[in-house]
TIKOLVEX-310308 format. One record per residue (C-alpha): x, y, z. Coordinates in nm, 4 decimals, padded with zeros to 6 digits, m for minus. Layout:
<recs>
<rec X="X" Y="Y" Z="Z"/>
...
</recs>
This chain:
<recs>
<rec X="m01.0097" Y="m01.6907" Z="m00.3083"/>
<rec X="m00.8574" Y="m01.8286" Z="m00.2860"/>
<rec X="m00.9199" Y="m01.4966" Z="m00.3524"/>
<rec X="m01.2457" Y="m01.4564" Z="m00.3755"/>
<rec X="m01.5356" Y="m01.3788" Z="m00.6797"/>
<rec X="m01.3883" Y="m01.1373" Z="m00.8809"/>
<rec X="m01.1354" Y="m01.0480" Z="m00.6776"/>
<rec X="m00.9526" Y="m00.8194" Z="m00.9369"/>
<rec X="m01.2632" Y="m00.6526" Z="m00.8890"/>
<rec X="m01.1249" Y="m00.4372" Z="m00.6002"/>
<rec X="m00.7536" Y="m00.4400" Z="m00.7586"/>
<rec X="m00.8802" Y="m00.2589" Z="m01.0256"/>
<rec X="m01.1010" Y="m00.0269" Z="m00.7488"/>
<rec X="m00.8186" Y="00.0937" Z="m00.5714"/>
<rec X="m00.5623" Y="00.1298" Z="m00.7780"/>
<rec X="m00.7199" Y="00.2338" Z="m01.1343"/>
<rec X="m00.6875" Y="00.6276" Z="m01.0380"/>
<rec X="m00.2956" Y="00.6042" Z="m00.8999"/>
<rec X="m00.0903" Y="00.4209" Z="m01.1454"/>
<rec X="00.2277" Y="00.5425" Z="m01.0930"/>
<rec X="00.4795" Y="00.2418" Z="m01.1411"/>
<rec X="00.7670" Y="00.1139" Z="m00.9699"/>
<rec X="01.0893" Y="00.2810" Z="m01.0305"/>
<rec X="01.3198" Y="m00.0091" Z="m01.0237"/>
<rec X="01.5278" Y="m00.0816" Z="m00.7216"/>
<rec X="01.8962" Y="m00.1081" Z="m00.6761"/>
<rec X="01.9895" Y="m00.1506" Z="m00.3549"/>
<rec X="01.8928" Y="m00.3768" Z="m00.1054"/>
<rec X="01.9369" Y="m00.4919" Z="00.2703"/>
<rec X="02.2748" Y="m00.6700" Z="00.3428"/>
<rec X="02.0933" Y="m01.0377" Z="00.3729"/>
<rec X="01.9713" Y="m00.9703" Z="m00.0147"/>
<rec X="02.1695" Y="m01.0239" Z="m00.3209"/>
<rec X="02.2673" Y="m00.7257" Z="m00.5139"/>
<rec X="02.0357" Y="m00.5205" Z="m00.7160"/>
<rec X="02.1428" Y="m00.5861" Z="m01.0467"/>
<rec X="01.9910" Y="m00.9401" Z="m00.9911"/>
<rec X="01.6717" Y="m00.8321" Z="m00.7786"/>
<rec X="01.5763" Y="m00.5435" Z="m00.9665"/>
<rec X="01.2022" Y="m00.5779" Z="m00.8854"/>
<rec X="01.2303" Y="m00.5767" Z="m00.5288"/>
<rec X="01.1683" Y="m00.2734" Z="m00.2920"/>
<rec X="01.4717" Y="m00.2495" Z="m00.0753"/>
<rec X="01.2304" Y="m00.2683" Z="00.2133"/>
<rec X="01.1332" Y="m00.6424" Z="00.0742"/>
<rec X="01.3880" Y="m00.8088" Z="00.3475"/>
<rec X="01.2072" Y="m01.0988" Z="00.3015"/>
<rec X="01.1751" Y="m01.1683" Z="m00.0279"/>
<rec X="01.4650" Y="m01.2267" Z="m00.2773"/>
<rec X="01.5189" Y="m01.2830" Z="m00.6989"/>
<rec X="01.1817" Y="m01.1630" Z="m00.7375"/>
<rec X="01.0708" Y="m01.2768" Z="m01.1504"/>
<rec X="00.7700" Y="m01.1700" Z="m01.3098"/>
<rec X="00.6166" Y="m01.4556" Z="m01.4670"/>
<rec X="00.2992" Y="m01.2439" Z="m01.6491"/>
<rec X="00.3450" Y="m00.9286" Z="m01.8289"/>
<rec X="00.0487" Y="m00.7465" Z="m01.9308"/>
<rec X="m00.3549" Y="m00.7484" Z="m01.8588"/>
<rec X="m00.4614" Y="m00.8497" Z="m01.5254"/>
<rec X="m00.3560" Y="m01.1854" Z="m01.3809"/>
<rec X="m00.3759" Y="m01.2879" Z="m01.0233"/>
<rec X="m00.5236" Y="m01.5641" Z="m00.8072"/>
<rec X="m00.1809" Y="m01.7742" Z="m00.8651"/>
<rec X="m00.1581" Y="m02.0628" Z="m00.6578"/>
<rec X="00.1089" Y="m02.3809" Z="m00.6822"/>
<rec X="00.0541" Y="m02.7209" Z="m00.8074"/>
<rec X="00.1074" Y="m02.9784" Z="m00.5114"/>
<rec X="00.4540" Y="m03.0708" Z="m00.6670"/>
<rec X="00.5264" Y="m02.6542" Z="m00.7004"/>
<rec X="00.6408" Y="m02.6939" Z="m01.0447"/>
<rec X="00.3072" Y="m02.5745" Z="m01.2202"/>
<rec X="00.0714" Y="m02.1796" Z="m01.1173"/>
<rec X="m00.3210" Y="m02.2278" Z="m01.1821"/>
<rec X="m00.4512" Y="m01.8445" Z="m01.1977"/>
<rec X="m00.7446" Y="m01.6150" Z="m01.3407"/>
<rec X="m00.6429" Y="m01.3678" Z="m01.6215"/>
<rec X="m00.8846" Y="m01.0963" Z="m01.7978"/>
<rec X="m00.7781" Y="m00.8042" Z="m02.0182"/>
<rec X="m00.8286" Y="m00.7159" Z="m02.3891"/>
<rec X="m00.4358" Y="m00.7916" Z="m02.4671"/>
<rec X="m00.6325" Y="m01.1765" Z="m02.4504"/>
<rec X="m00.9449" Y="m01.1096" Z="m02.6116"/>
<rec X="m01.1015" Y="m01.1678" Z="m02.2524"/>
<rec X="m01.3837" Y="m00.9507" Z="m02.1434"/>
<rec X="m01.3692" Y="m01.1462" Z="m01.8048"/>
<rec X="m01.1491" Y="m01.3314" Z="m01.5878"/>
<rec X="m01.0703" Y="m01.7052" Z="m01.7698"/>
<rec X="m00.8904" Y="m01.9775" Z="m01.5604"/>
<rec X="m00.5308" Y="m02.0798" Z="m01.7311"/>
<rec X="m00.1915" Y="m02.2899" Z="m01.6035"/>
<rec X="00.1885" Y="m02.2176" Z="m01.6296"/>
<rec X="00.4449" Y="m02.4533" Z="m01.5876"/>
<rec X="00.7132" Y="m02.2272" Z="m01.3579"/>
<rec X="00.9961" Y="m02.1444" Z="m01.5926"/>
<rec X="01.3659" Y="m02.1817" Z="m01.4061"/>
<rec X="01.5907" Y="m01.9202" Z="m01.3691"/>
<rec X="01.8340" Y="m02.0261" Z="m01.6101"/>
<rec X="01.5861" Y="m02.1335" Z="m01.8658"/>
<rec X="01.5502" Y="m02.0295" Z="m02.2352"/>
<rec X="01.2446" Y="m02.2418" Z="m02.2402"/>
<rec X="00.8953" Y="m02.0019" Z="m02.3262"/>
<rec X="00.6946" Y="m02.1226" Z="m02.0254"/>
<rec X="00.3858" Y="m02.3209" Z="m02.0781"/>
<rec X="00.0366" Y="m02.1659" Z="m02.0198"/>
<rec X="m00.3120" Y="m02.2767" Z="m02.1070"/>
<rec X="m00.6961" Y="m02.1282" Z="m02.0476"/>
<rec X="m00.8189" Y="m02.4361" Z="m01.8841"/>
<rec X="m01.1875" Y="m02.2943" Z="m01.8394"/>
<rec X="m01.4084" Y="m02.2763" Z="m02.1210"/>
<rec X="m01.4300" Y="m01.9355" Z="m02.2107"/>
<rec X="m01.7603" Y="m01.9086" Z="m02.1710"/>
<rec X="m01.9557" Y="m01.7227" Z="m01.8588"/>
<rec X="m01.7716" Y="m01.5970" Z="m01.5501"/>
<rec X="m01.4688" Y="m01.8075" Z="m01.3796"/>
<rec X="m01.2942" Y="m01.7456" Z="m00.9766"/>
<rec X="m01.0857" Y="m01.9261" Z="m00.7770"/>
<rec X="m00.9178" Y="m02.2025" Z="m00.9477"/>
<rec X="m00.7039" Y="m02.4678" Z="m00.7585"/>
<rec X="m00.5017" Y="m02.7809" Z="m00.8131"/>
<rec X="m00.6150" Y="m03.0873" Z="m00.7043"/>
<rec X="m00.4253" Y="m03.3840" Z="m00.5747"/>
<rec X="m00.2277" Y="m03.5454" Z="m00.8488"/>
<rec X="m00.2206" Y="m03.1976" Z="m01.0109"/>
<rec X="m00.3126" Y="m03.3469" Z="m01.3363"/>
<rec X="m00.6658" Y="m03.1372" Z="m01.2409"/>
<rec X="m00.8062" Y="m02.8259" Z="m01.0781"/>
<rec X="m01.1148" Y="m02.6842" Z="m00.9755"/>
<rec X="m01.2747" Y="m02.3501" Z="m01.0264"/>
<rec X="m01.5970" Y="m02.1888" Z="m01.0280"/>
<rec X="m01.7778" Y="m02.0819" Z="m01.3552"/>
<rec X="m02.0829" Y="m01.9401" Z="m01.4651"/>
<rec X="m02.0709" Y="m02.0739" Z="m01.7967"/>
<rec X="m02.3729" Y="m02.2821" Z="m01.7639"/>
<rec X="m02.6294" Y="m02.0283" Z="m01.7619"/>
<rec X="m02.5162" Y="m01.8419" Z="m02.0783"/>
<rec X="m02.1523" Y="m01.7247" Z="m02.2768"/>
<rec X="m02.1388" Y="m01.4371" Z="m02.2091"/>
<rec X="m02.0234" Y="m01.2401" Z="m01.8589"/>
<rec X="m02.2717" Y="m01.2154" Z="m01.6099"/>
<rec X="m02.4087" Y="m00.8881" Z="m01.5330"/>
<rec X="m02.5865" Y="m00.8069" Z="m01.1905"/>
<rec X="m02.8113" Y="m00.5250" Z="m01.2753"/>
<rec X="m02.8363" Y="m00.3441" Z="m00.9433"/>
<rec X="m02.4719" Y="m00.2937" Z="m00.9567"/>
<rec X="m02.5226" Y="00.0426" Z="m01.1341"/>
<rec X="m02.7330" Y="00.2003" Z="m00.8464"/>
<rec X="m02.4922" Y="00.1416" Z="m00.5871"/>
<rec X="m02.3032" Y="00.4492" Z="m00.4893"/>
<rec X="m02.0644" Y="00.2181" Z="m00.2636"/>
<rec X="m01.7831" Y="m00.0036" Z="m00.4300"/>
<rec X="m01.9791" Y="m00.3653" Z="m00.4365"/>
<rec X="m01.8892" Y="m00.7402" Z="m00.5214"/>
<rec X="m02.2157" Y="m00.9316" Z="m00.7173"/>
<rec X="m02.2610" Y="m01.2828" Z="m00.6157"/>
<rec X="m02.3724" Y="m01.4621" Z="m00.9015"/>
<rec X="m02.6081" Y="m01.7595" Z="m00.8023"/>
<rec X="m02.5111" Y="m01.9422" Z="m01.1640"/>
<rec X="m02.1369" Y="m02.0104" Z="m00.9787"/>
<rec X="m02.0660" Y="m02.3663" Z="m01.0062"/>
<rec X="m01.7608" Y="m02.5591" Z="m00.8863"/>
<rec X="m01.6413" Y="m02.7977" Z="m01.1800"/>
<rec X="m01.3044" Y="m03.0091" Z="m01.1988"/>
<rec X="m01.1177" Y="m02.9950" Z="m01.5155"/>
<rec X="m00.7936" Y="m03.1810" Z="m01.6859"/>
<rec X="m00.5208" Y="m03.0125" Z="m01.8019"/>
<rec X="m00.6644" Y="m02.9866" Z="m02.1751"/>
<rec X="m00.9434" Y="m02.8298" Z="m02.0350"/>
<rec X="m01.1962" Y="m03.0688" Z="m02.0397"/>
<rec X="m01.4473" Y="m03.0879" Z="m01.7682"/>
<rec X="m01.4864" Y="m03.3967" Z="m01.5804"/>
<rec X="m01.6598" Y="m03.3267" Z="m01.2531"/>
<rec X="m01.9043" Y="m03.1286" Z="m01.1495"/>
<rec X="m01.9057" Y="m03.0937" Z="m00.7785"/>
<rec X="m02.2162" Y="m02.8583" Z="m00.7291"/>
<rec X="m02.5455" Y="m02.8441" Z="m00.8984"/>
<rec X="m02.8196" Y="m02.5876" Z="m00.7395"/>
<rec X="m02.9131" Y="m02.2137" Z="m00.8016"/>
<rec X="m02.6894" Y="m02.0980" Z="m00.5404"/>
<rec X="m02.3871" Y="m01.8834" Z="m00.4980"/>
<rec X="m02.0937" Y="m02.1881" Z="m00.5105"/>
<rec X="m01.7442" Y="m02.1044" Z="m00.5502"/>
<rec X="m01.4217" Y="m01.9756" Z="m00.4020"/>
<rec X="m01.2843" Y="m02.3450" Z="m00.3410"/>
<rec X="m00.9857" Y="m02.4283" Z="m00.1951"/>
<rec X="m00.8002" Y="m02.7873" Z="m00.1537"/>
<rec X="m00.6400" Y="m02.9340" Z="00.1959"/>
<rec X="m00.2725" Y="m03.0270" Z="00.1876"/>
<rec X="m00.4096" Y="m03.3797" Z="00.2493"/>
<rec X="m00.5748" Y="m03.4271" Z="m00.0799"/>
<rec X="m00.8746" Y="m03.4761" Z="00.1401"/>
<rec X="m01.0931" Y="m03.1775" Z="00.1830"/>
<rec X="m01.2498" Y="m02.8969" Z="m00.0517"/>
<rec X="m01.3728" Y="m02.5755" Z="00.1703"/>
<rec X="m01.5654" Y="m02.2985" Z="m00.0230"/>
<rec X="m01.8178" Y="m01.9990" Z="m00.0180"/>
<rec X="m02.1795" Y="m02.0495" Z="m00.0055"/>
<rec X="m02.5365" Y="m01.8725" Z="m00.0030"/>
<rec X="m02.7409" Y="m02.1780" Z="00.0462"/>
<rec X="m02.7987" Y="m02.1070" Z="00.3962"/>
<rec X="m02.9217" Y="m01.7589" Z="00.3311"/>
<rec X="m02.6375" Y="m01.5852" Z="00.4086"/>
<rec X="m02.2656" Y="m01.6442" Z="00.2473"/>
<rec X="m02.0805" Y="m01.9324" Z="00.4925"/>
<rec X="m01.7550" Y="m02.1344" Z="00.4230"/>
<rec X="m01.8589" Y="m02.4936" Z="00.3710"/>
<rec X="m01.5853" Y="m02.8240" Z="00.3638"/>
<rec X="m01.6961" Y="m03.1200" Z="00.1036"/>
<rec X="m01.4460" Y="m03.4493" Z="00.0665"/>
<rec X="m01.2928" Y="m03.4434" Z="m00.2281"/>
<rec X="m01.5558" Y="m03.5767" Z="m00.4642"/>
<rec X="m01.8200" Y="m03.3315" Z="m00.3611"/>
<rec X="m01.9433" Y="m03.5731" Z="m00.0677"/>
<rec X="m02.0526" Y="m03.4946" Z="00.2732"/>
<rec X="m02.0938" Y="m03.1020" Z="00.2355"/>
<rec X="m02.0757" Y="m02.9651" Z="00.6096"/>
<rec X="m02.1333" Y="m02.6228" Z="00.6874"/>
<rec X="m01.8622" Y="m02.4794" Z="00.9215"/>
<rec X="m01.9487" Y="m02.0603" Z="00.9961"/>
<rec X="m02.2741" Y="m01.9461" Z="01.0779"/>
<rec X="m02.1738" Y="m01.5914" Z="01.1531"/>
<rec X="m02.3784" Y="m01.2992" Z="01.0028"/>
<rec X="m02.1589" Y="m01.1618" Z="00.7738"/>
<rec X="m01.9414" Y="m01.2743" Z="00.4360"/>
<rec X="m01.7217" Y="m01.5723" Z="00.4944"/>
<rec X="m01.4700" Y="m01.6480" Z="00.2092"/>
<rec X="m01.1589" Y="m01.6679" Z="00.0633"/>
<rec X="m01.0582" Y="m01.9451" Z="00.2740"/>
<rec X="m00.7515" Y="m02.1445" Z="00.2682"/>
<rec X="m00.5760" Y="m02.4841" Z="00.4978"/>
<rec X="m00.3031" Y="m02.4850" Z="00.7110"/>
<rec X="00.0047" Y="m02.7112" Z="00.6242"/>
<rec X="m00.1098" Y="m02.9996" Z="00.8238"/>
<rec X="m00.4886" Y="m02.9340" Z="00.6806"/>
<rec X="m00.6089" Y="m02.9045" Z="01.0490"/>
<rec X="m00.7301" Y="m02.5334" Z="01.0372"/>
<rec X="m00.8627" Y="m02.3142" Z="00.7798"/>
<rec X="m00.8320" Y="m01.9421" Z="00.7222"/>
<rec X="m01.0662" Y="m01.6922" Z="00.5923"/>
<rec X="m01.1841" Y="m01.3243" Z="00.5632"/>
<rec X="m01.5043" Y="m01.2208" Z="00.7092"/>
<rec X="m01.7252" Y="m00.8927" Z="00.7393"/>
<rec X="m01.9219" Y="m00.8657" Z="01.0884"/>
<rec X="m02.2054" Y="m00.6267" Z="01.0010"/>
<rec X="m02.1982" Y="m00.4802" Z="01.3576"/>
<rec X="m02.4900" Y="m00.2769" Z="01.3901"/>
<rec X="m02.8454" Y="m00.2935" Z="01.3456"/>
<rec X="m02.8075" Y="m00.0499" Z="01.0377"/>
<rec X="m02.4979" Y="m00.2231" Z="00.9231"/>
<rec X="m02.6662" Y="m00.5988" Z="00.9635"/>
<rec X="m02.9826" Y="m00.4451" Z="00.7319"/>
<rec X="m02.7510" Y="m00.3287" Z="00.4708"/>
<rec X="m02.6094" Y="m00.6089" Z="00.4553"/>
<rec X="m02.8823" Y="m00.8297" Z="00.4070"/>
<rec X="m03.0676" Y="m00.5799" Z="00.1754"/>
<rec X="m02.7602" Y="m00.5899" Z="m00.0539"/>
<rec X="m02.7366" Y="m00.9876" Z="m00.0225"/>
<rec X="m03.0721" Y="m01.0114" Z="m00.1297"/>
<rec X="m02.9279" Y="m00.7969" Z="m00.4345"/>
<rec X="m02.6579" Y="m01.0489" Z="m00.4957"/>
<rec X="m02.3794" Y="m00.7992" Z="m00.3873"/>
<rec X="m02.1943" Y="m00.7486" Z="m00.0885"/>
<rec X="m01.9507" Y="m00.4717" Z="00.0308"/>
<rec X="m01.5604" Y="m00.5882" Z="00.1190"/>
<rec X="m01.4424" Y="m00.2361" Z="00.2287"/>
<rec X="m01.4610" Y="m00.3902" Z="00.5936"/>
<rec X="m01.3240" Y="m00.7173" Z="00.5821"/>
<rec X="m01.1062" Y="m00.9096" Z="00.9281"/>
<rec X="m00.9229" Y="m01.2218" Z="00.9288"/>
<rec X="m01.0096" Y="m01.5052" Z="01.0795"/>
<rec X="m00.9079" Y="m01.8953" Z="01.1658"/>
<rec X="m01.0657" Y="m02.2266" Z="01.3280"/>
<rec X="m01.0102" Y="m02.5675" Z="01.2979"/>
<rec X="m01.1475" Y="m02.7334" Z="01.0043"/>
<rec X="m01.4871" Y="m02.8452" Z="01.1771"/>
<rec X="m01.5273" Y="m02.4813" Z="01.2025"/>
<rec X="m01.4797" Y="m02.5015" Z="01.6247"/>
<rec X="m01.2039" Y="m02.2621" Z="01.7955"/>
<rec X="m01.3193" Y="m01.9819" Z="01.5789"/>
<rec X="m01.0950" Y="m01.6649" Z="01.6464"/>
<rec X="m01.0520" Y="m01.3046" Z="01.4997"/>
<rec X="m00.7245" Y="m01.2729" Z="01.4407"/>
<rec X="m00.7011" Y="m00.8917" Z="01.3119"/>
<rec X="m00.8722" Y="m00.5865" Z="01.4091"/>
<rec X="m00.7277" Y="m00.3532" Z="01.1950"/>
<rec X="m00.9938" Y="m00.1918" Z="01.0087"/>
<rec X="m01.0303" Y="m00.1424" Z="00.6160"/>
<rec X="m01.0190" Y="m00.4731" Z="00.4486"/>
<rec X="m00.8452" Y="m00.7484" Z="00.5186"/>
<rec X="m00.8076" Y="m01.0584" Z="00.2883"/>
<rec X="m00.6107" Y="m01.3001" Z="00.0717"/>
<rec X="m00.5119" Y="m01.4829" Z="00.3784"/>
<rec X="m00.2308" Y="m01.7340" Z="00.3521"/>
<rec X="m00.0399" Y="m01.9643" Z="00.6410"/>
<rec X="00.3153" Y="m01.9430" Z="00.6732"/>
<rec X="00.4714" Y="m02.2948" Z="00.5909"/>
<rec X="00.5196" Y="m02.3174" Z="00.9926"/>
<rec X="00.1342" Y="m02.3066" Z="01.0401"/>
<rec X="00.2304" Y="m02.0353" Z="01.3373"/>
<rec X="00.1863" Y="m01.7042" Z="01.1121"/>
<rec X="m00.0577" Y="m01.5807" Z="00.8439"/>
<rec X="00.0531" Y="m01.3647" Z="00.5194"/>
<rec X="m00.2411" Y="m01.1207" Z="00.4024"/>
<rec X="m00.3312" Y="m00.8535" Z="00.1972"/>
<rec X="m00.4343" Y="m00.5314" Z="00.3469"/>
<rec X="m00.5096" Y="m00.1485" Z="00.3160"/>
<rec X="m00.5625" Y="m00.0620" Z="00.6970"/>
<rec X="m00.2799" Y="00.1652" Z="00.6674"/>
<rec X="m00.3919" Y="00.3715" Z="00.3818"/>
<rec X="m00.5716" Y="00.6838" Z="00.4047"/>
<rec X="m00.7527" Y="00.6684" Z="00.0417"/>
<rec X="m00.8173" Y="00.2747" Z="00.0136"/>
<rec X="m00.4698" Y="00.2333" Z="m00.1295"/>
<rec X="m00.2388" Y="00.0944" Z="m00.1593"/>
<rec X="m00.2505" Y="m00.2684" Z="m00.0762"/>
<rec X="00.0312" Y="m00.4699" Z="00.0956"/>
<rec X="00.1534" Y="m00.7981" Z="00.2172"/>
<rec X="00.1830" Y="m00.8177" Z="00.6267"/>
<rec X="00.2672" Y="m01.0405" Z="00.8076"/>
<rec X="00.0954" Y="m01.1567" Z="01.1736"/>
<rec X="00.0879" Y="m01.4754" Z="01.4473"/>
<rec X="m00.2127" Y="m01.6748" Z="01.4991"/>
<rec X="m00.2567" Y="m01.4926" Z="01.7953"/>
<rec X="m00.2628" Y="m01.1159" Z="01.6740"/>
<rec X="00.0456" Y="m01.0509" Z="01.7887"/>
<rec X="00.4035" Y="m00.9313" Z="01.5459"/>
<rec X="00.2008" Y="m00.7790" Z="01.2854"/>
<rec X="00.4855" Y="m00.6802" Z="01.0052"/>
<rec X="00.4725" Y="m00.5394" Z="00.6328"/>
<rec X="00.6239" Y="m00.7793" Z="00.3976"/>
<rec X="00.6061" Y="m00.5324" Z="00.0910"/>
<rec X="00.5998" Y="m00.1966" Z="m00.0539"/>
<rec X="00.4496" Y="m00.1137" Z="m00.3660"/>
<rec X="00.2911" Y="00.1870" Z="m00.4149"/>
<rec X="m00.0177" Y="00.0554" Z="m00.4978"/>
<rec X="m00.1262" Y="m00.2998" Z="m00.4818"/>
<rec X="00.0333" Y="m00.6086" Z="m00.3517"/>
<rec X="m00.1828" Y="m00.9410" Z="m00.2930"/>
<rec X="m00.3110" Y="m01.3005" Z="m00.3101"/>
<rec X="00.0052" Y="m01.4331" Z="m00.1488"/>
<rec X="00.0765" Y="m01.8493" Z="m00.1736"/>
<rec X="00.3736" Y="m02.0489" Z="m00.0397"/>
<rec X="00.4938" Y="m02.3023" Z="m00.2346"/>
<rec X="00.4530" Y="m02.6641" Z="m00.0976"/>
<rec X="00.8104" Y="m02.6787" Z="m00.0117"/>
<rec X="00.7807" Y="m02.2944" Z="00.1652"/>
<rec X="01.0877" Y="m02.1921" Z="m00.0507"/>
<rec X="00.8704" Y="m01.9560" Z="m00.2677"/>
<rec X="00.5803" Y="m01.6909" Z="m00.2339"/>
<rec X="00.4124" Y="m01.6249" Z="m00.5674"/>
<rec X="00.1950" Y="m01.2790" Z="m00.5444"/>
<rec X="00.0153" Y="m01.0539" Z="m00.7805"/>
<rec X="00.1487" Y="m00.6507" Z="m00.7554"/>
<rec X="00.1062" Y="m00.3476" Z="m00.9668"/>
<rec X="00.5065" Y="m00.3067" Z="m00.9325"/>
<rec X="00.6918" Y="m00.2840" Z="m01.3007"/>
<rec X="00.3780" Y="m00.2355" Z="m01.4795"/>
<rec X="00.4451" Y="00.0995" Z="m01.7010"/>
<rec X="00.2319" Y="00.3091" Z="m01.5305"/>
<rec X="m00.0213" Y="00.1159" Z="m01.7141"/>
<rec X="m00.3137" Y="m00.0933" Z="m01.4658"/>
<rec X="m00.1706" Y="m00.4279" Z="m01.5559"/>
<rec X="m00.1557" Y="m00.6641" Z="m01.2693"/>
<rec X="00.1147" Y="m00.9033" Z="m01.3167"/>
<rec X="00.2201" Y="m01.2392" Z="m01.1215"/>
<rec X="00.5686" Y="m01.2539" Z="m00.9747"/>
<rec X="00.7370" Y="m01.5174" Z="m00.7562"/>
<rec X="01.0156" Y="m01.4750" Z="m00.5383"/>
<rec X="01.2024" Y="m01.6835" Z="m00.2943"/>
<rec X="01.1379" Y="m01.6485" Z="00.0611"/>
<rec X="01.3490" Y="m01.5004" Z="00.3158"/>
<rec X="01.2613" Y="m01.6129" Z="00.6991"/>
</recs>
């Protein structure tokens, strides 16, 4: 998730040895407001304007909008919290011109692992993936310590659980020893896609809305995840490794059968929601990920390090369904990522590294967007 398992996981990879924070900005491009308004934009940001930081301190990210826009559900770890791993909570989004201290919650239990929350319809519940289950405390994947390569553990205890707003559970929607999670809701209120092992290998899967009719829609060697809808719910978007070679494929598997898996090499991909009309749409190299469709369904927003020669920094670009008009969106120095719309596409809420102290806080920030 919809960033993915422990997707601070690689925020705190790439960035943990070059904190340097942002210096803040006061100038800006002649369609922007002035600076003493937008001081936490980069004055290459053209398309993003009023930027607020809504979290400040610890690592929060995963933020994605309530179906009315009014409300974040997000992951947030750090010992500022008392959190020794990521916890699911809610905000209501403060107004500008509020005095108001926003609302925020921990809607998971605090217990075990949690990635990937979401709203569902009605917005009076969300979804996530937890661990909690199979013990309190954070799960551990013991063969992470003898990889020399930077690895993700897929923890076979995820399961995808609905909660209320107090935090009470009310749903389960899995139940197996399988790698469940990463879950994402349609626009429509009528689909649920997520990441999956069950097949052997880990392959984005749709369910209706109550956990019925589980269809399987990629069967491509490789890791399929972090998947999202289009506006109209018609198409789905995702990142995806493609073990190429017959060393590469081995790995792979060898390190699946490990429970971890390797996102340095990571493309982004789309097909309609039945999983037909599957198409790479990057081919940049590095990874690619935290996919997100532009409110006109034509364009996707991503995260991505392609241009970096040392695995950072992250940004936000900007590309067609086709490949083509590939643009950066924004310029921290380090990290920049899990991008949303807002329902309305008047708003992109995003986590970044910018205005953090030179500290390794990752903090969530919304701005309005600028076509």
């Amino acid at each position: 998730m919809k960033n993915g398992f422990a997707l601070l996981g690689i925020v705190l990879f790439f960035f943990i040895s070059c904190n340097t924070g942002q210096e803040n900005q006061t100038t800006g491009e002649s369609n922007v407001p002035a600076a003493e308004t937008d001081t936490l934009r980069y004055p290459e940001e053209i398309h993003l304007r009023n930027i607020r930081q809504l979290t400040f301190g610890g690592d929060n990210a995963e933020a994605y909008f309530s179906f009315a826009g009014d409300k974040l559900v997000f992951q947030r770890t750090g010992e500022v919290y008392g959190l020794s791993c990521d916890q699911i909570f809610y905000m209501t989004i403060p107004s500008e011109t509020s005095s108001e201290p926003k609302t925020e919650m921990m809607l998971s239990t605090g217990r075990g692992r949690t990635t990937c929350s979401y709203f569902m319809p009605g917005d009076t519940q969300i979804l996530y993936a937890s661990t909690h289950l199979s013990g309190d405390e954070c799960s551990e994947n013991p063969y992470m310590k003898d990889i020399k390569a930077y690895a993700w553990p897929i923890f076979d205890s995820y399961e995808i659980f609905v909660a209320d707003l107090n935090g009470n559970i009310v749903h389960q929607l899995t139940n197996n020893h399988y790698y469940d999670a990463e879950a994402t809701v349609s626009p429509k209120g009528d689909k649920i896609v997520f990441t999956s092992n069950r097949t052997g290998d880990l392959e984005l899967f749709t369910m209706n809305i109550d956990g019925s009719e589980v269809t399987q829609i990629t069967d491509g060697l490789g890791y399929d995840g972090g998947a999202f809808f289009s506006p109209d719910g018609s198409k789905i978007v995702f990142r995806a490794s493609r073990p190429k070679t017959e060393e590469e494929q081995q790995q792979y598997k060898d390190l699946l059968q490990k429970g971890l898996v390797t996102p340095s090499e990571m493309e982004i991909f789309v097909c309609n929601v039945d999983g037909s009309d599957l198409r790479q749409v990057t081919n940049l190299g590095n990874a690619n990920w935290a996919p997100f469709f532009h409110p006109s369904g034509e364009k996707i927003i991503f995260c991505s390090n392609h241009a970096s020669e040392r695995g950072f920094p992250f940004h936000l670009y900007m590309i067609n369904l086709d490949g083509t008009g590939l643009k950066q969106i924004t310029f921290d120095r380090q990290f920049d990522s899990f991008p949303m719309f807002s329902p309305d596409g008047k708003y992109l809420v995003f986590s970044s590294n910018r205005n953090n102290g030179d500290t390794r806080d990752t903090n969530i920030f919304i701005a309005e967007w600028v076509d």
